[in-house]
C-alpha positions in Angstrom: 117.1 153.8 116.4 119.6 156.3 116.5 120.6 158.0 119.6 122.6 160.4 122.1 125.6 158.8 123.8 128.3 159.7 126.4 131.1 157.5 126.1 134.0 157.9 128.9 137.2 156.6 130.9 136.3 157.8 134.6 132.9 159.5 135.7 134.3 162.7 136.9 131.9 165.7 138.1 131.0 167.0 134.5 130.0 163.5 133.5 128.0 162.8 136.6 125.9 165.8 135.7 125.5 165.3 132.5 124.2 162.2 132.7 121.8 164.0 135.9 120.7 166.6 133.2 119.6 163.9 130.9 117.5 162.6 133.5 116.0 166.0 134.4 115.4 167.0 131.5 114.2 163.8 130.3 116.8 163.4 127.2 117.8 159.4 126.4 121.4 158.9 126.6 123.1 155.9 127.0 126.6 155.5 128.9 129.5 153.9 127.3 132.7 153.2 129.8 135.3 152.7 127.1 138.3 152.2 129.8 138.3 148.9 129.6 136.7 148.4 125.9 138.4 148.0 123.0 137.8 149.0 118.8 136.0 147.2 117.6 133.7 146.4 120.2 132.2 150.2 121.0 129.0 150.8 120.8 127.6 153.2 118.4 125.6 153.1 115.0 125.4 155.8 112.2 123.2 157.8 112.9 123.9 158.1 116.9 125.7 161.5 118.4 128.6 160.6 120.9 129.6 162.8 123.4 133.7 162.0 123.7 134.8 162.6 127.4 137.0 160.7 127.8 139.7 162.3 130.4 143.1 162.0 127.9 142.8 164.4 124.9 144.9 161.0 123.0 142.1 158.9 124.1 139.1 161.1 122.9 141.0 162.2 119.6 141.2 158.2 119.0 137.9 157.6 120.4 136.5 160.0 117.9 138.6 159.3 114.9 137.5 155.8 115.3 133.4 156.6 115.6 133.9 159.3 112.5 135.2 156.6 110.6 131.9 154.7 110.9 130.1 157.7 110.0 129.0 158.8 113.8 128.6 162.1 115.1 130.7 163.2 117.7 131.2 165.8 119.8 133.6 168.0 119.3 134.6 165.6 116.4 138.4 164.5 116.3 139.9 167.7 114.2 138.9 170.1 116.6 140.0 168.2 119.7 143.1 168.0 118.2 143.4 171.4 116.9 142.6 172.7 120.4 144.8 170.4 122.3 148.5 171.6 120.6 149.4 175.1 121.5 151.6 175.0 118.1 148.0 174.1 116.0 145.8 176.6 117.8 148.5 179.4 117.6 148.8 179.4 114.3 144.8 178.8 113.3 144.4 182.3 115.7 147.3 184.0 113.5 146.4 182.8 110.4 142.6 184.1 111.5 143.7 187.5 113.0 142.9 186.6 115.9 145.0 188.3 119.1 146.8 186.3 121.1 150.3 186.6 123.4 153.4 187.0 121.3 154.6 183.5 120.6 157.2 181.6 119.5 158.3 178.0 118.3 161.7 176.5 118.4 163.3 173.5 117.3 165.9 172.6 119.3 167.3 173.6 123.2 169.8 176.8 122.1 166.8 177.4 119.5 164.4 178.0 122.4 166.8 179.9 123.9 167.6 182.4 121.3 163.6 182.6 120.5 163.4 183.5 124.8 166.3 186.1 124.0 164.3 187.5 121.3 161.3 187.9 123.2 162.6 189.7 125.8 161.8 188.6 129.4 159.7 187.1 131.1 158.7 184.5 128.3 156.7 181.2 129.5 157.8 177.9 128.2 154.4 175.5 127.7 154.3 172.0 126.5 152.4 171.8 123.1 150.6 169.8 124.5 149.0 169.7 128.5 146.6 170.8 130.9 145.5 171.8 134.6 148.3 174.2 134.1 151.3 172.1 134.4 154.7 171.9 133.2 154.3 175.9 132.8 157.7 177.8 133.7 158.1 181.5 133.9 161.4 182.3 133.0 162.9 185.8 133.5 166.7 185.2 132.3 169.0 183.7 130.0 170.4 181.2 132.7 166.9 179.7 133.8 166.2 179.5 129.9 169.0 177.3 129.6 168.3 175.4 132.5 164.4 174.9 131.6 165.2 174.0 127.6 167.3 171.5 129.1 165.4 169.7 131.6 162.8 169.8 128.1 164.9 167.9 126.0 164.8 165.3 127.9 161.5 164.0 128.6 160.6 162.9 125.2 159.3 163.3 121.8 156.4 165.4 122.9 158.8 168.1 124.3 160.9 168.3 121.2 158.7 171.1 120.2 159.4 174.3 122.1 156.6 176.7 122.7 157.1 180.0 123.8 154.7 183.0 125.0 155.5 186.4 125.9 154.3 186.7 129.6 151.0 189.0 130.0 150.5 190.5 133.0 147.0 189.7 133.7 146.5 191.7 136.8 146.3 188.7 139.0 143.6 187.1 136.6 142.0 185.6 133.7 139.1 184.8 132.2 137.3 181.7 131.2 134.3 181.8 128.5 132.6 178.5 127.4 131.1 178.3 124.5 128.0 176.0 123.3 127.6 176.5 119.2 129.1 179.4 118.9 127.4 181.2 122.0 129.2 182.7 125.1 126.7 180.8 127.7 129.2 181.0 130.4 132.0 183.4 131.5 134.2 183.6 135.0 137.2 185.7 136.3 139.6 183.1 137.9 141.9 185.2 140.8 145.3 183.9 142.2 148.5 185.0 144.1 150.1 183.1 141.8 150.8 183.5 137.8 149.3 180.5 137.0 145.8 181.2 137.8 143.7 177.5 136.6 141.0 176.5 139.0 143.1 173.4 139.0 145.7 175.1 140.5 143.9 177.2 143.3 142.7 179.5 141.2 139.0 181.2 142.6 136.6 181.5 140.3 133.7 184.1 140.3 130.9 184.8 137.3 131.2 188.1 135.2 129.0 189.3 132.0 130.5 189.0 128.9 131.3 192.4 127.2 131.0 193.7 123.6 134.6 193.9 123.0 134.7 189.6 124.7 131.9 188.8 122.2 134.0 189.9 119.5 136.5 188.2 119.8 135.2 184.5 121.0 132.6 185.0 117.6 136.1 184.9 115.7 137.6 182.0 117.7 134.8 180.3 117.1 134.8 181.1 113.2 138.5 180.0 113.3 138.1 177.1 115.3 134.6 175.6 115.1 133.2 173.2 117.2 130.0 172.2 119.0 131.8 173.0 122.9 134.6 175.5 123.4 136.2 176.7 126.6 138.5 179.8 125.5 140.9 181.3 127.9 141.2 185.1 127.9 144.2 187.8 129.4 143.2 191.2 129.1 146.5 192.9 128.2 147.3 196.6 127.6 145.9 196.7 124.3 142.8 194.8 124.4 141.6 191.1 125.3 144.3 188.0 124.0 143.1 184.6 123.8 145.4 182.8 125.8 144.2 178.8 124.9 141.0 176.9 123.7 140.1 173.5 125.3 138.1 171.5 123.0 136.7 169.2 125.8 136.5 171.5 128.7 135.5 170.5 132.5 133.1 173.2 133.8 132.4 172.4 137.2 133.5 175.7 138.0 131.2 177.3 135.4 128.3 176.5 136.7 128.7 177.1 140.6 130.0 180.5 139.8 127.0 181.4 137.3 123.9 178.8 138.1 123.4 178.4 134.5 122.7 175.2 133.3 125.2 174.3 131.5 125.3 170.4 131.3 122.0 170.8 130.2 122.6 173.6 127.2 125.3 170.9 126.3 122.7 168.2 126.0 120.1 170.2 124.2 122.4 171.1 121.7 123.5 167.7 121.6 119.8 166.6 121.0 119.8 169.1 118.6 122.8 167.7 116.2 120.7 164.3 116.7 117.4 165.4 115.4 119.0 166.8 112.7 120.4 163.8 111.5 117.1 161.9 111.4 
């Protein structure tokens, strides 16, 4: 009989409530620790719905890739992980969609990134394609520390051969975080720092706010660009309007739910239960 599962690599907070939500709300689920399994050897049938959170974006693209191929529903399935995991992938499906976002650009090569920092004008930030929690961010406000950061790039490996560059927004000490469950703002919270970078991961403080017309407009075009059955889109409010800074296709949201009380783990397994009734 076909049914919901969570497969993972550590139980971090999220999954712990998850798996407490399915138990509340009486949902079956069944937990698959895939750190030390191998392909194949996973357990899943057509027909089942697999919740991939695993805590390496390469590990739940695979994981999904893998449980697609045997026709299993998973979510968010493999292209959207992906998609929402490179900053080069997601800036251009937002561009191509018309979607606003911070100025950007991409560069090939050390003195590319450079001269694409030059155009910008200063500050620029230079972000790995691919990351979280906020790191590996610079803020670079001349020439010199452009140099000096495009350097340092270019050598730690193939996934830094890519050079992405945004135009730095002031943010007025904070942005926004919106998750998203089919398409639907359920969840939205201003996160405040000191400091530029303002993740919850880094120190950021996160308090609940209502999600405005003009926000709703914007995350329903996301999500038409994007897809997806769980979103987490990350806002700036700039001079001319709200910019969606990044998308995270498997988002933590312990965060999310302290600052708002809504139950989210459990909005994520009704719609879950949802995309497995549906298949029956």
């Amino acid at each position: 009989m076909a049914q919901l599962r969570i497969a993972y690599t550590r139980l971090r907070v999220e999954e712990k409530l998850l798996f407490e939500a399915a138990t509340r709300l009486g949902i079956p689920v069944a937990a698959d620790d895939v750190e030390d399994r191998s392909w194949p050897g996973i357990e899943a049938d057509p027909g089942d719905v697999v919740l991939c959170r695993c805590i390496g974006q390469t590990h739940n693209i695979a994981l999904a890739q893998l449980l697609e191929s045997r026709g299993i529903r998973t979510i968010n399935c493999s292209s959207v992980i992906a998609l929402c995991g490179d900053k080069v992938t997601t800036a251009a499906v937002l561009s191509r969609a018309g979607v606003p976002q911070p100025e950007y650009m991409v560069a090939f090569s050390p003195e590319g990134a450079v001269e694409a920092a030059e155009k910008m004008g200063y500050p620029v930030v230079f972000k790995p394609p691919v990351g979280s929690w906020g790191r590996l961010l610079a803020k670079v406000d001349c020439r010199e520390t452009a140099e000096a950061v495009a350097e340092h790039k270019s050598h730690l490996g193939p996934s830094h051969s890519v050079y992405f560059l945004q135009k730095y927004v002031e943010k007025g000490g904070y942005d926004v975080r919106v998750t998203l469950v089919n398409g639907e703002p359920v969840t939205a919270i201003r996160r405040k720092s000191e400091h530029w970078i303002t993740n919850t991961a880094r120190g950021g403080v996160p308090e609940g706010l209502s999600v405005t017309d003009e926000m709703a407009s914007i995350l329903r075009r996301t999500y038409e660009a994007v897809g997806g059955d769980i979103l987490a889109v990350d806002l700036f409010l700039g001079p001319d309007g709200w910019l969606v800074n990044e998308i995270n296709g498997q988002p933590e949201f312990r965060s999310s739910i302290t600052t708002t009380g809504v139950d989210l783990p459990g909005l994520i397994l009704k719609h879950a239960q949802s995309c497995l009734e549906a298949q029956r």
